[in-house]
Each structure stands twice: as C-alpha cells, then as structure tokens.
C-alpha positions as CSV (number, residue, x, y, z in Angstrom):
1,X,43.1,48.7,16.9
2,X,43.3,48.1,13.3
3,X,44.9,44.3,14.2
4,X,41.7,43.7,16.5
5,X,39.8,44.5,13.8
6,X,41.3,42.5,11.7
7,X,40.7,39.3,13.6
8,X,37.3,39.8,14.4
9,X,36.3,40.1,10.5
10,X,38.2,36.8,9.9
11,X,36.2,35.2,12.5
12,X,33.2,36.9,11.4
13,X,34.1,35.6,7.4
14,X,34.4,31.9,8.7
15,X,30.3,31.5,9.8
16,X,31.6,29.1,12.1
17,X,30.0,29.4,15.8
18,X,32.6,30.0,18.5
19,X,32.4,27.4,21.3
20,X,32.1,29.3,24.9
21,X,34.5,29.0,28.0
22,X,33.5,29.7,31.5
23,X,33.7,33.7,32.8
24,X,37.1,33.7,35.3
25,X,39.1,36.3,37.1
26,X,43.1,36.3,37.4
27,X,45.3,38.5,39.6
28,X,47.8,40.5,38.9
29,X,51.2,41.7,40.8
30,X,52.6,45.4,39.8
31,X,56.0,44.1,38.7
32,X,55.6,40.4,39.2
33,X,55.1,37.4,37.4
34,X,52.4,36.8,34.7
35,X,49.6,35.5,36.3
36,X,48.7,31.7,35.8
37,X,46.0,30.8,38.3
38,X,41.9,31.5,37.2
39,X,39.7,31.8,40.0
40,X,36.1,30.9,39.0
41,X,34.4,33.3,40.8
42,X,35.2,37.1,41.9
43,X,35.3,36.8,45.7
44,X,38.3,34.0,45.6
45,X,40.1,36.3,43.3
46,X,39.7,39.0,46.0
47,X,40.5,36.8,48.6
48,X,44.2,36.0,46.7
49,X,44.2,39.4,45.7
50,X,44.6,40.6,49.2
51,X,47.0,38.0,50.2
52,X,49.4,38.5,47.7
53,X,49.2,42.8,48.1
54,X,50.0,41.4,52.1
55,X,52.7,39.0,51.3
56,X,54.4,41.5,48.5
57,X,53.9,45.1,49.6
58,X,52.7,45.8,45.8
59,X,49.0,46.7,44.3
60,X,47.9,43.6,42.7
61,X,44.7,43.8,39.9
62,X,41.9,41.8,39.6
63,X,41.6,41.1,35.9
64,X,38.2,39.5,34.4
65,X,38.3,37.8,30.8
66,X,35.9,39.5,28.3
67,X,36.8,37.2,25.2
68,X,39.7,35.0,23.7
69,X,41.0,35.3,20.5
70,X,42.5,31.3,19.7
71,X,44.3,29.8,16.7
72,X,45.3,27.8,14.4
73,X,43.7,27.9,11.8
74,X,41.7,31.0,11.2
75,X,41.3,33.2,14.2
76,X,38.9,32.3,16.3
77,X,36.9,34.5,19.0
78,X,35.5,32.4,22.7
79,X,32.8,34.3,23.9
80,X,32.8,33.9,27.8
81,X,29.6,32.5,30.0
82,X,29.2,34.6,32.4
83,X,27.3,32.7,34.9
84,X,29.4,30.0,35.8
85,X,30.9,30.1,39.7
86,X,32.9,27.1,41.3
87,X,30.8,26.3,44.0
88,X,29.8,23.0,44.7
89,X,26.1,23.4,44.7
C-alpha cells in the first residue's frame, strides 16, 4: 500500500495530464499462463472465459483494468474510458 501510494503522489507532483486507454477485460486460468489476450467488451470475455474453463477443467476469472501505472520517466497513472466496446457500429 505504501508503494501505491507512492506512485500516485509522483504522478500527482508532475501536473502532467495522463492520456486514457480503452476499458478491456482479460481472462484468467487458475494455474495457467499469464493472460495476454484483451477482449473489448465483457460478453467476449465471458464467451472465452467459458471455453477455456471447458477446454481445461480449471476456474478461469474475468479480470477488468481499473488503471495502469506506466514508465519511464516519472510514474505515470492511464485512467481507463469506460465506454469503449469493439463492435463495429
């Protein structure tokens, strides 16, 4: 806790505005690999998040992002828009 906090007041020191990324969900295998794939909207992520609990036999999460923390230079927080889904229309 006292690390978070430590990198949120250096972002908060800098003034600088923190660009935004688009809101995604990942999921996640009890005892697998890190997950790598971000599904743009929740439903997809169920969808894979059912198929892989078939295919392995293992609970599998459905994690959303709340925020990034990024570097190099001074710690930077990405606030997330929530609103963006990957449908076509």
């Amino acid at each position: 806790m006292i690390e978070t906090r430590y990198i949120l007041s250096l972002h908060l020191k800098t003034g600088k505005m923190a660009k935004k990324e688009n809101k995604f969900w990942m999921c996640f295998v009890v005892g697998g690999k890190s997950p790598t794939f971000k599904h743009y909207n929740v439903l997809s992520a169920e969808v894979e998040a059912k198929r892989l609990c078939q295919v392995t036999g293992k609970k599998v999460y459905v994690l959303s992002v709340d925020y990034a923390i990024a570097p190099p230079d001074q710690f930077k927080r990405i606030e997330i828009n929530e609103e963006k889904d990957d449908l076509p229309f």
